[in-house]
PASEBA-1860 file (N, C-alpha, C; in nm, 3 decimals):
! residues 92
1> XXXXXXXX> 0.084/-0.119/0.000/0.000/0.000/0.000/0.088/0.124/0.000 ~ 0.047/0.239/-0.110/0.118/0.338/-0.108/0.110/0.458/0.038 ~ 0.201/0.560/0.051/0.157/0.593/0.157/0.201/0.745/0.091 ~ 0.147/0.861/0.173/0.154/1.003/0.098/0.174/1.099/0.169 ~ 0.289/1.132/0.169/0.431/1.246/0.234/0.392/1.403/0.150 ~ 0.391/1.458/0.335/0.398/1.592/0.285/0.526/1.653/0.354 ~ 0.583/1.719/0.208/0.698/1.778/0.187/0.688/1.914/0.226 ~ 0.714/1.972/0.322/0.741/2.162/0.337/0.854/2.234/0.330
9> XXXXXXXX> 0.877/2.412/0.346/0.964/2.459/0.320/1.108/2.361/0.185 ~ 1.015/2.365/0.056/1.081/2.349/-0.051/1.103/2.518/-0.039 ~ 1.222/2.507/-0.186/1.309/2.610/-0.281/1.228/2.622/-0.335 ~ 1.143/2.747/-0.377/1.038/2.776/-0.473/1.052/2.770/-0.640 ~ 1.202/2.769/-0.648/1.208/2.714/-0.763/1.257/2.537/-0.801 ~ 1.198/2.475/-0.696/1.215/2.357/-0.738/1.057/2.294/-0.785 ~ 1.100/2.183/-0.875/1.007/2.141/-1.005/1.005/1.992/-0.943 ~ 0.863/1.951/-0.999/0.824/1.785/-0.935/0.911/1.657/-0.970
17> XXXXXXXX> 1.023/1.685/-1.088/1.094/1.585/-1.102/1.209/1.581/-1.002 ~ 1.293/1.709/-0.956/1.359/1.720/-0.864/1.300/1.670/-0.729 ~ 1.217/1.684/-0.707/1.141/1.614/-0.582/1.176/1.492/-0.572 ~ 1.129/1.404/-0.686/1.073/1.297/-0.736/1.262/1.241/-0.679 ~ 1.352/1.267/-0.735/1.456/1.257/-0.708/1.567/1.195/-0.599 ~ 1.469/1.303/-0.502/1.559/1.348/-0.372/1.487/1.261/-0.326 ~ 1.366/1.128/-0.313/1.288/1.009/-0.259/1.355/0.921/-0.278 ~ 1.394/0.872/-0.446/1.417/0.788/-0.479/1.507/0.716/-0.417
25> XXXXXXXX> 1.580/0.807/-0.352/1.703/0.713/-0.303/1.689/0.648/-0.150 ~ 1.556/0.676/-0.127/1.466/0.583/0.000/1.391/0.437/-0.083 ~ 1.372/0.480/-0.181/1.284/0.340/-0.246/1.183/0.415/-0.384 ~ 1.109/0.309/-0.430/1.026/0.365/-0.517/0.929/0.525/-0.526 ~ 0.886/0.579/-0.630/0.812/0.693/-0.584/0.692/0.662/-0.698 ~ 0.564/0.644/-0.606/0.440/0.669/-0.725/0.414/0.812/-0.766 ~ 0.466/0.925/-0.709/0.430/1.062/-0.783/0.498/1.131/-0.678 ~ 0.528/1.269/-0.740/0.542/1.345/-0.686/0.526/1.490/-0.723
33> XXXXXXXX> 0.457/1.582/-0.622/0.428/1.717/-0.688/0.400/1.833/-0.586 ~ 0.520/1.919/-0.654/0.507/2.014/-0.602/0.401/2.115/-0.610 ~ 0.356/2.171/-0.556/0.202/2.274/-0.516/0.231/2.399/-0.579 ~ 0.151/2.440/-0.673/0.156/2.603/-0.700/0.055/2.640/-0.715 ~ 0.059/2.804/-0.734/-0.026/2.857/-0.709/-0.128/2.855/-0.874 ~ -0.260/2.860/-0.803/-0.351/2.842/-0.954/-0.377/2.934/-1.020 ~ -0.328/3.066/-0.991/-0.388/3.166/-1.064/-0.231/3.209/-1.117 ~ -0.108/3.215/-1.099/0.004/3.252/-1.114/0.100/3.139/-1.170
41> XXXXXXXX> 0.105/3.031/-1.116/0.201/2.897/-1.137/0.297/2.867/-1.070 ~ 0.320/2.978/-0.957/0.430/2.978/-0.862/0.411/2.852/-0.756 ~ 0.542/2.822/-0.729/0.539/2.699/-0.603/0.479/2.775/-0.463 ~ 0.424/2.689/-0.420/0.378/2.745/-0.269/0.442/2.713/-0.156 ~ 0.584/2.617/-0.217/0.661/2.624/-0.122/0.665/2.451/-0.048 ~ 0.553/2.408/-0.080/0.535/2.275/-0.023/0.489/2.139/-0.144 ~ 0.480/2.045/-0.114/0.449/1.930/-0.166/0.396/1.828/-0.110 ~ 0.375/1.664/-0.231/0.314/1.578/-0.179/0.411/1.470/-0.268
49> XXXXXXXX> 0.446/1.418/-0.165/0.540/1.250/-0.259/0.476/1.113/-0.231 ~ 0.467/1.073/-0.340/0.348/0.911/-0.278/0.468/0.797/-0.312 ~ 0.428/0.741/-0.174/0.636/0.623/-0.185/0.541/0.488/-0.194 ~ 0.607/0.403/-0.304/0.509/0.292/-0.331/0.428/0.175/-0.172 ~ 0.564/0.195/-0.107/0.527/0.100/0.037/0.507/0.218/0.183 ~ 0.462/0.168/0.236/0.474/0.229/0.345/0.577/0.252/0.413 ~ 0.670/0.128/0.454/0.791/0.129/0.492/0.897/0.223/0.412 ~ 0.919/0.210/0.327/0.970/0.352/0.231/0.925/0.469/0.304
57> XXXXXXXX> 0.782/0.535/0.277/0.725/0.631/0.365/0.821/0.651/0.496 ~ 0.806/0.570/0.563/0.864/0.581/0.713/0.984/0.645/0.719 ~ 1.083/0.512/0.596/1.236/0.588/0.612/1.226/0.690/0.529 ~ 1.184/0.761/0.471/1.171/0.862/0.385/1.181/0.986/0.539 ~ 1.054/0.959/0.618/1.032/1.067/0.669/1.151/1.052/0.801 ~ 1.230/0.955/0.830/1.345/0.935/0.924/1.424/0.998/0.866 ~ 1.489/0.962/0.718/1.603/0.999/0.641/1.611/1.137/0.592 ~ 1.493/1.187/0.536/1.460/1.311/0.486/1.454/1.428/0.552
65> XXXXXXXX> 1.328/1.404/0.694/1.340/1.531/0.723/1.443/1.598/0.788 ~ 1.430/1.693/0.787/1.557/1.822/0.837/1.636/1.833/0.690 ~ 1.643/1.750/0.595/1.806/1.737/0.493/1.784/1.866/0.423 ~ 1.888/1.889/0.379/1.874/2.005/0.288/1.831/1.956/0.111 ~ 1.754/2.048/0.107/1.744/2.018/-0.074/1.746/2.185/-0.137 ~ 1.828/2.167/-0.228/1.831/2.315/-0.269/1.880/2.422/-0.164 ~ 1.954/2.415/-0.124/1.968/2.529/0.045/1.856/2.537/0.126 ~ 1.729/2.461/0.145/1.697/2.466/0.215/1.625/2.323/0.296
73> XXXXXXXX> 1.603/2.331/0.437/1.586/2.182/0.512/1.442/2.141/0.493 ~ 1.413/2.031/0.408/1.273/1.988/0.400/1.179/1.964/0.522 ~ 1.118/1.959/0.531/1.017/1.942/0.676/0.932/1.785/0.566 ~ 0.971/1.691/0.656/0.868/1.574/0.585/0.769/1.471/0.665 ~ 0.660/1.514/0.632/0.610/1.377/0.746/0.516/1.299/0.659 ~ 0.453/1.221/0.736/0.298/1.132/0.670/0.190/1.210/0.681 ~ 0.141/1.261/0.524/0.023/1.320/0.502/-0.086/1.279/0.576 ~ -0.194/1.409/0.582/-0.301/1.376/0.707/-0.417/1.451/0.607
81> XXXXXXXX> -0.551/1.370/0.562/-0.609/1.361/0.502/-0.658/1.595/0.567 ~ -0.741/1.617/0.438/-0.783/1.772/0.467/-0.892/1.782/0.586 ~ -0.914/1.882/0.640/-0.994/1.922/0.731/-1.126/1.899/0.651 ~ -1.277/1.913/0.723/-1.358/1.927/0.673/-1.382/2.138/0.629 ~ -1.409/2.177/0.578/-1.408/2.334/0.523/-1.527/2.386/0.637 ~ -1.533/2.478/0.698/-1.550/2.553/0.831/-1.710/2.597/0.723 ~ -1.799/2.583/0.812/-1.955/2.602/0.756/-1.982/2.714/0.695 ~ -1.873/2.847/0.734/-1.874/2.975/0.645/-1.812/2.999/0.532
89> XXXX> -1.703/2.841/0.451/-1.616/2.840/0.345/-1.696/2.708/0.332 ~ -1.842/2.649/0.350/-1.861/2.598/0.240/-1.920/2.601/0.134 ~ -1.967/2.521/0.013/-2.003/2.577/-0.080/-2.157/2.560/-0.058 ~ -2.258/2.685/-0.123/-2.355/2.638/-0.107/-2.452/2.555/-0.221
END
């Protein structure tokens, strides 16, 4: 079962294959993608990496976080599904 890592404080100019990259060398990667903005195209600074096993996941987030990528230290843990949207941001 895949498991799905969120990546923070990326280099805003880093691109989803570079991501994709800096995993691999924990184990397989089913995707990876960096977040930008929808009206501009800019990175938002963060991401999402999906590591084929879980165990990957794990050492990913042992091995990874703090490291530097691009001059700066990734923040990585195990993604946590979204909030439900607050009754005044939902849609009607």
């Amino acid at each position: 079962m895949s498991v799905r890592l969120f990546v923070g404080n990326l280099n805003f100019s880093l691109v989803d294959e570079e991501l994709r990259d800096a995993f691999l060398e924990i184990g397989p990667v089913e995707r990876a993608e960096v977040v930008r903005d929808r009206f501009d195209g800019r990175s938002r600074g963060f991401g999402f990496v999906e590591m084929v096993n879980d165990g990957d996941g794990e050492r990913a987030v042992e091995g990874l976080n703090g490291r530097e990528l691009m001059g700066r230290p990734m923040r990585v843990e195990i993604a946590t599904s979204r909030r439900n949207p607050s009754p005044t941001h939902a849609a009607a």
